[in-house]
C-alpha positions as CSV (number, residue, x, y, z in Angstrom):
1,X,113.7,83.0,101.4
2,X,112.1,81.5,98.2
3,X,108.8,82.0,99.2
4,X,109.9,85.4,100.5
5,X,111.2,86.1,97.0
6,X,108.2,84.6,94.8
7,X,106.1,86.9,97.0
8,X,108.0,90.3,96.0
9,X,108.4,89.0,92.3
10,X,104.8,88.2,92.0
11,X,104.4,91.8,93.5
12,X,106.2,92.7,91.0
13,X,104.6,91.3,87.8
14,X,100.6,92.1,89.0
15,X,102.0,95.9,89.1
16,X,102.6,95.1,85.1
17,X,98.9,94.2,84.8
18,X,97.9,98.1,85.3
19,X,99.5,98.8,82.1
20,X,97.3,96.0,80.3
21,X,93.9,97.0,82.3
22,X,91.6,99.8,83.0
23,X,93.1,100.3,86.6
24,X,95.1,103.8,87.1
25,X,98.7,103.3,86.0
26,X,100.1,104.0,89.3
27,X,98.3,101.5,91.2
28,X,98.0,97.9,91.7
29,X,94.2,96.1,90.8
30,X,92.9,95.7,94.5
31,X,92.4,92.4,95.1
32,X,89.2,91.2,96.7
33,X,89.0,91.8,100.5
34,X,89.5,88.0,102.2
35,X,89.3,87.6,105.6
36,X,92.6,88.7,107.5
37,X,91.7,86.0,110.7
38,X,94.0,83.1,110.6
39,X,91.7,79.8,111.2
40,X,93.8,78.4,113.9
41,X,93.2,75.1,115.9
42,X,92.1,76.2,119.7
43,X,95.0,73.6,120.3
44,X,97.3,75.8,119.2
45,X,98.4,79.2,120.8
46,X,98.5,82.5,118.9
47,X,98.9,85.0,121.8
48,X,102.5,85.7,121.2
49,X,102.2,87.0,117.8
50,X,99.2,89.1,118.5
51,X,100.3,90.6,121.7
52,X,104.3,92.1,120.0
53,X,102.3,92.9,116.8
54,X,99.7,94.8,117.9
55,X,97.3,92.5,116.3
56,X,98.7,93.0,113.1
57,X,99.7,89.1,113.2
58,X,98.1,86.1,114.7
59,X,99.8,82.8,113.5
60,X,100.9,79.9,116.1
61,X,103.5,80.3,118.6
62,X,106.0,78.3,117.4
63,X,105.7,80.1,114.2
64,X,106.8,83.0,115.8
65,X,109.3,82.2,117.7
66,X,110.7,80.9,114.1
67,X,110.3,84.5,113.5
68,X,112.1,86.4,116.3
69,X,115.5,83.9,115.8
70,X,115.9,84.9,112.3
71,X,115.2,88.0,113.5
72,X,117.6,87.9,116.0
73,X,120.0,85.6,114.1
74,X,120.3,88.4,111.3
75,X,120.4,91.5,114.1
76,X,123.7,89.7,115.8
77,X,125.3,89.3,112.3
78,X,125.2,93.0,112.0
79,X,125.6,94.1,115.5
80,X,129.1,92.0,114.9
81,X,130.5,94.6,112.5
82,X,128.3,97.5,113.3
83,X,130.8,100.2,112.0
84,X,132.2,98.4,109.0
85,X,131.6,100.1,105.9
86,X,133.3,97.9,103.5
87,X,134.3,94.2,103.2
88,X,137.6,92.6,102.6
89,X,140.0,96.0,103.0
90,X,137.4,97.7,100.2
91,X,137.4,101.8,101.0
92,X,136.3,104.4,101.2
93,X,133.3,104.5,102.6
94,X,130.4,105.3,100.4
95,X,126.5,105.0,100.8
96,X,126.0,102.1,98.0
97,X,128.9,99.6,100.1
98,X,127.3,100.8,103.4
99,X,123.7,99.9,102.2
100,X,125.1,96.7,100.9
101,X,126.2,95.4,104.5
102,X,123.8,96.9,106.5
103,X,119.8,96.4,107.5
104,X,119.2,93.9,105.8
105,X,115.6,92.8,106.4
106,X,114.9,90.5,109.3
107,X,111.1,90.1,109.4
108,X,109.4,88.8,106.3
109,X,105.7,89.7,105.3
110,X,104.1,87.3,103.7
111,X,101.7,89.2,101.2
112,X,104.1,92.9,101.3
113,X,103.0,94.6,98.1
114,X,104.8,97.3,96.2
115,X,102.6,100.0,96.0
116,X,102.5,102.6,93.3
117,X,104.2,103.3,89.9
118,X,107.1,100.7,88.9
119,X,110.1,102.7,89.3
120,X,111.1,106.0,91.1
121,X,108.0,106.7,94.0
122,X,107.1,103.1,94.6
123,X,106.9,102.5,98.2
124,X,106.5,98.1,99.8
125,X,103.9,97.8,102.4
126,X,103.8,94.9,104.9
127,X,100.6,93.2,103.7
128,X,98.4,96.2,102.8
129,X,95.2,94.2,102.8
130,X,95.5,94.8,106.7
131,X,96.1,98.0,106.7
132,X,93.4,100.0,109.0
133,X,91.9,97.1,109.6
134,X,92.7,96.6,113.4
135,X,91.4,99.5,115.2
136,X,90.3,103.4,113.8
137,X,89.9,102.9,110.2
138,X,93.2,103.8,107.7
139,X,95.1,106.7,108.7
140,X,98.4,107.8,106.7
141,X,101.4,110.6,107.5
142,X,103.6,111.2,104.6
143,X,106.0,113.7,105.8
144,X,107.9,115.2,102.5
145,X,110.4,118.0,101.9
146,X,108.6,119.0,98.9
147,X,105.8,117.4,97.2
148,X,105.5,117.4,93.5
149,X,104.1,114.2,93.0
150,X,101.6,112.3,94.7
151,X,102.2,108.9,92.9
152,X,102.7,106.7,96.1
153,X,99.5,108.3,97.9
154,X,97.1,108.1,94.8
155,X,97.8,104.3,94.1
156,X,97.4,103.7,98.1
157,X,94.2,105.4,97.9
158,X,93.0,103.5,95.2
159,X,94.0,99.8,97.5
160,X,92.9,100.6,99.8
161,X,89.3,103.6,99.6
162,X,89.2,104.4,103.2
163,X,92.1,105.4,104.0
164,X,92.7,109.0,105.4
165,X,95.4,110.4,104.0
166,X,97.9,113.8,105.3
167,X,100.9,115.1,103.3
168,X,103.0,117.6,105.6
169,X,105.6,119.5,103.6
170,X,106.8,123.0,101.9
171,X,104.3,124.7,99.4
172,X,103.7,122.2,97.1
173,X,104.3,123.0,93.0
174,X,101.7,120.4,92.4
175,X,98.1,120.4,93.3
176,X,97.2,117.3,95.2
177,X,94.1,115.2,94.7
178,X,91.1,115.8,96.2
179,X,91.3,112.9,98.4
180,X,94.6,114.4,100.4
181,X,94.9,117.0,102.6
182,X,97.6,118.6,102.5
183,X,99.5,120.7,105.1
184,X,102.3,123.5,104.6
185,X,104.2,122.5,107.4
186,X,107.5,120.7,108.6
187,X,107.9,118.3,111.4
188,X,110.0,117.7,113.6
189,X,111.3,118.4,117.8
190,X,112.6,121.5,117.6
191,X,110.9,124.8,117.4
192,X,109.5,126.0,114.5
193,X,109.2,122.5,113.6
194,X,105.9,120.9,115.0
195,X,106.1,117.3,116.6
196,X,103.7,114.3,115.6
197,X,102.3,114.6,119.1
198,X,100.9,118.3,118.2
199,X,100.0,117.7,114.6
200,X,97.6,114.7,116.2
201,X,96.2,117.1,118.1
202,X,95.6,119.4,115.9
203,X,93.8,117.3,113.4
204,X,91.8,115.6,116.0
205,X,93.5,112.0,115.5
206,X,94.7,111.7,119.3
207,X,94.4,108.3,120.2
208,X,94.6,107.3,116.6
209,X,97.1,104.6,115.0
210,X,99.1,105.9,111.9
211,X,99.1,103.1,109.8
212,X,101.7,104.0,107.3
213,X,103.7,107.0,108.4
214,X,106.2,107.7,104.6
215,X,108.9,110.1,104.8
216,X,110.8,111.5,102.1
217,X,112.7,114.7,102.7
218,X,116.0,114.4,100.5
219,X,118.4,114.3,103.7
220,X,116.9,116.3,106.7
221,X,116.4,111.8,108.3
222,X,120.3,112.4,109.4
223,X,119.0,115.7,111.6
224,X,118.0,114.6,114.6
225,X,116.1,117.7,115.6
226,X,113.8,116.9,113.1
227,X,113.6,112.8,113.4
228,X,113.4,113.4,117.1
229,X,109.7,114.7,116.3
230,X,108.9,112.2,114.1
231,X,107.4,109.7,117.1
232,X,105.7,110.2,120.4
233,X,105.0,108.0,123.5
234,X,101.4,108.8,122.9
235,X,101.2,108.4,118.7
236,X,101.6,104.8,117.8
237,X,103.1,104.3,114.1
238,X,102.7,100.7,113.0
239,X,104.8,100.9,109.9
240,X,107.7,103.6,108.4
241,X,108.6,104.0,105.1
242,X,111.4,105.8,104.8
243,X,113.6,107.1,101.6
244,X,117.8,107.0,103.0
245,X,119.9,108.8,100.8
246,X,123.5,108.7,101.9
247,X,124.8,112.8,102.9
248,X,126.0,114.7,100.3
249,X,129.1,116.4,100.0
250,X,128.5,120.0,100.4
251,X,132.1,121.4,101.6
252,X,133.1,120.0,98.3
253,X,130.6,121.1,96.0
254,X,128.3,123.9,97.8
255,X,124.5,124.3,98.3
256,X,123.5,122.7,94.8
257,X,125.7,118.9,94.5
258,X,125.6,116.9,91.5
259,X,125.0,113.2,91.3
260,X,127.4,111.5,92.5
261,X,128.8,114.2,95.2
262,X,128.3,112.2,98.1
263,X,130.2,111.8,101.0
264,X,132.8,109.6,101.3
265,X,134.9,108.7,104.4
266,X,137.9,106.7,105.1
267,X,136.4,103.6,106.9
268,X,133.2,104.4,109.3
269,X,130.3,106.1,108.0
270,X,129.4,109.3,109.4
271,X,127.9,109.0,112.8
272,X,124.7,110.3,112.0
273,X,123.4,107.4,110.0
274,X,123.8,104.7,112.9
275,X,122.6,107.0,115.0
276,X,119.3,107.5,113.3
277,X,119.2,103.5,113.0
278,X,119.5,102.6,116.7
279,X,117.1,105.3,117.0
280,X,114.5,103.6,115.1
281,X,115.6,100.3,116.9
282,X,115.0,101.7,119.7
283,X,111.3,102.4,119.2
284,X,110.6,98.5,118.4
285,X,111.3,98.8,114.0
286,X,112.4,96.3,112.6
287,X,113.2,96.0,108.7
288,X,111.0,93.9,106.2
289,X,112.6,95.4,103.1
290,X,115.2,97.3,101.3
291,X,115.6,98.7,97.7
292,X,118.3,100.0,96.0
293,X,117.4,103.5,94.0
294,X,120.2,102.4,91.4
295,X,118.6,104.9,88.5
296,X,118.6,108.1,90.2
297,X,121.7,107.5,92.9
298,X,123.4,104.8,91.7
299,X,122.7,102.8,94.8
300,X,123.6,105.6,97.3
301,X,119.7,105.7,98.5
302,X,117.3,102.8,99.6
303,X,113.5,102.8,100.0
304,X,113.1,101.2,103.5
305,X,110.0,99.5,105.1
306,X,109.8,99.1,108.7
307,X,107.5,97.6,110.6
308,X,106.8,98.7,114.4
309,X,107.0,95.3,116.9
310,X,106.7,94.8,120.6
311,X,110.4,95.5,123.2
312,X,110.1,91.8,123.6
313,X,110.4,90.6,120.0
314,X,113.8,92.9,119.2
315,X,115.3,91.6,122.4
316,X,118.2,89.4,121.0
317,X,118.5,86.1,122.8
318,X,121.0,84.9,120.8
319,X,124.5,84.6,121.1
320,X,126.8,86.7,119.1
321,X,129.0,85.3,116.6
322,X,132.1,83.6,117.5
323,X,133.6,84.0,114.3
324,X,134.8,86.6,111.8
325,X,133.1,89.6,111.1
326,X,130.0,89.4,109.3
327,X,129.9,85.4,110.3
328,X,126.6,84.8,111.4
329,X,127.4,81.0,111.5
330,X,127.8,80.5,115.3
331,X,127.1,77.2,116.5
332,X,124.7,78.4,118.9
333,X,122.9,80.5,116.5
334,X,122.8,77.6,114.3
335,X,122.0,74.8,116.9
336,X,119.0,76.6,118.0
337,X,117.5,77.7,114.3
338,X,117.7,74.1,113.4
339,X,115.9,72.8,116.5
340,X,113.1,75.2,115.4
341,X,112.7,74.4,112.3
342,X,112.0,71.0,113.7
343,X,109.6,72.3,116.2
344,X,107.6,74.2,114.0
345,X,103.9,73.6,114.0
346,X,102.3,73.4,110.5
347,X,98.8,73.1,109.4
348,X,99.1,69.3,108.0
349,X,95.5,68.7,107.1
350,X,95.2,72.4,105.6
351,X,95.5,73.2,101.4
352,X,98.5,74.5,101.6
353,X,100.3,71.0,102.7
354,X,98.4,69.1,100.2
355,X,99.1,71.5,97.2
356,X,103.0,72.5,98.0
357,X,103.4,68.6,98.5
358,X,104.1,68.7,102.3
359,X,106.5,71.9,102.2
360,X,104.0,74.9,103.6
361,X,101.8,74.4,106.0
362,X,99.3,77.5,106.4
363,X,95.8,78.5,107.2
364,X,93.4,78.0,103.7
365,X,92.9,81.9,104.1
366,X,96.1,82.9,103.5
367,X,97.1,80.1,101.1
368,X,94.1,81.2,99.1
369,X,95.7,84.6,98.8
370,X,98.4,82.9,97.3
371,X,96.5,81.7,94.8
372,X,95.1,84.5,93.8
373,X,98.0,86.0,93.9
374,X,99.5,83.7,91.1
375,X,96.3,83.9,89.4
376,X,96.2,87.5,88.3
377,X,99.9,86.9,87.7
378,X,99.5,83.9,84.9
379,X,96.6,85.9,83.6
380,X,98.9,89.0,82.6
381,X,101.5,86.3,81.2
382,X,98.8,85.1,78.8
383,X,97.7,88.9,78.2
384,X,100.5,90.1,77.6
385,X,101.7,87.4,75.2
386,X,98.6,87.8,73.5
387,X,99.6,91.5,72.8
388,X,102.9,90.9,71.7
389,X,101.4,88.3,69.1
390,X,99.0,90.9,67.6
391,X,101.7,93.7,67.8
392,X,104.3,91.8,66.1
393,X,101.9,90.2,63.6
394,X,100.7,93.8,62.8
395,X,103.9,96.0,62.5
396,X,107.0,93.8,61.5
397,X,108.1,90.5,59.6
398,X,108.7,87.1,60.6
399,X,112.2,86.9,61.8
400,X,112.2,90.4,62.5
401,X,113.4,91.6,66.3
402,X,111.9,94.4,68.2
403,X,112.0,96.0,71.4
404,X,108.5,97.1,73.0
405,X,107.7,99.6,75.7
406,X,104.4,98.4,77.6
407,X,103.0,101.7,77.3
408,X,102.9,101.7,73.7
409,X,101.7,98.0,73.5
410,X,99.0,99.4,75.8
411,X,97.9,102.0,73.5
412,X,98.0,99.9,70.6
413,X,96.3,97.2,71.7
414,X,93.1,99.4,73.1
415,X,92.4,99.4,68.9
């Protein structure tokens, strides 16, 4: 969980250097390609992980197996109180308490990136630096409701050049870049709606993974005649990133609801919202992350990544809890996690377990990332302490206290 955390607040900080830089605003600096291949020992197996990826991962087996019990762990936590929407005796239920107690991520990406301004329209991506890189090129479906900005798109474009990018959605008020085409059309699996089957067709991408497939359509995720045509058999979609915002209240406040007019109900949610979950469960997803939207709903939406996995590594084979709800501490849950941990195979002779003094051990490629990584992220520290110097030196008197906006500093400092 710490590295897990040092990785998204590292994420966090590069996005900062865009403010300081000549790189677009709403993008991250691309960091130099490295090689995605793990350099693992021929005495060590790596089919698991590349076989109920996809070949989106290829790290030791016993790594992975570390990897499907937390996954499973965390799953049979939830699946404990499936339809509790509060904790305690707390009601009614509302979207922010039923986001706080439910998907909480189960599979971590080691190098997940958030892409795009800091902010509203930010989107994290399971380690972008792979993305397109296992078979077809980069190919992207953002399905939208409609489309007046293009944020998330145009700072993925700029991480990654190649990618192909389709935005499906009403007439758009905005004219998009160049670099997307952009369809007037709705999807979904019932007529006039078009499914993602068709659409592939149609664009000549049969055959063709979807990389990223990004949905935001303020609501119409709960309809299931419209997620139903979201995914085919034949159209694989390696990772969904999808905007949830909790159903609004329209018998009490019309067509046009405020913020804050969101349904509440007495205890369970309504039935739609785990129904759209074990829908996506269903097709292999599991979560890697979760944010809160607290500015613009108060924590009744979440940006969610998920990442699209083989049958085999969702299947629980852990025991349920034996305790109270929401007690994941079972002793067979527990009992087996530990032995794991003592199992797990770690690159002893490798960088990573001479510089982190024994505690990570990882291929040189991917602990090189790292320190990149941290790099570009001690370099904006300096940078930006460096600005404030000059800014304060320049504009108020010792003992004097300010408050900056980065923008400004930005602007001020290109004199």
């Amino acid at each position: 969980m710490a590295r897990f955390s040092a990785v998204a607040v590292l994420a966090l900080i590069v996005f900062l250097f865009t403010y300081f830089s000549g790189f677009s605003a709403c993008a991250f600096p691309s960091l130099p390609i490295l090689e995605t291949r793990k350099v693992v020992s021929e005495s060590v197996s790596n089919s698991l992980s590349i076989a109920e990826s996809f070949g989106f991962f290829e790290e030791s087996d016993s790594r992975w197996f570390l990897r499907k019990l937390i996954h499973s762990h965390q799953a049979a936590a939830e699946r404990s109180c499936q339809a509790e929407c509060f904790h305690l005796g707390e009601g009614p239920c509302v979207g922010r308490k039923w986001w706080q107690l439910h998907l909480e991520p189960s599979f971590s990406c080691s190098f997940e990136r958030r892409i795009g301004p800091i902010g509203a329209f930010g989107k994290w991506v399971c380690n972008p630096h792979q993305v397109g890189q296992v078979r077809d090129g980069c190919l992207v479906y953002s399905f939208r409701g409609v489309a007046n900005t293009f944020e998330f798109e145009t700072a993925l474009r700029n991480e990654r050049r190649h990618c192909e990018i389709h935005v499906f959605g009403n007439a758009s008020q905005v004219v998009p870049p160049p670099f997307i085409q952009y369809h007037v059309k709705q999807v979904g699996g019932v007529a006039p709606l078009v499914d993602i089957n068709q659409i592939a067709k149609e664009l000549g991408h049969t055959g063709r993974n979807i990389d990223i497939l990004n949905i935001d359509c303020h609501g119409c995720e709960w309809d299931r005649a419209q997620y139903s045509g979201w995914f085919h058999d034949d159209v694989f979609v390696r990772q969904l990133l999808v905007r949830l915002t909790w159903p609004f209240d329209y018998e009490a406040h019309g067509l046009h609801p405020g913020l804050g007019d969101y349904l509440t109900t007495p205890k369970d949610p309504p039935p739609e919202i785990p129904a759209f979950l074990l829908f996506l469960q269903s097709k292999g997803f599991v979560v890697t992350h979760k944010e809160f939207d607290t500015a613009r709903c108060g924590g009744n939406c979440v940006e969610m990544t998920f990442l699209r996995l083989h049958d085999d590594f969702a299947r629980s084979f852990l025991a349920l809890p034996t305790r109270a709800c929401w007690d994941s501490r079972g002793p067979v849950a527990q009992e087996m996690l530990n032995g794991t941990f003592r199992r797990f195979q770690v690159v002893k002779e490798s960088l990573s377990w001479k510089e982190s003094f024994g505690y990570i051990g990882e291929s040189d490629v991917d602990w090189q990332r790292r320190k990149q990584i941290h790099k570009e992220a001690m370099d904006l520290q300096l940078k930006i302490s460096q600005v404030l110097q000059r800014y304060e030196t320049s504009h108020f008197d010792p003992g004097d206290f300010f408050y900056y906006n980065p923008l400004s500093l930005a602007t001020s400092s290109e004199g």
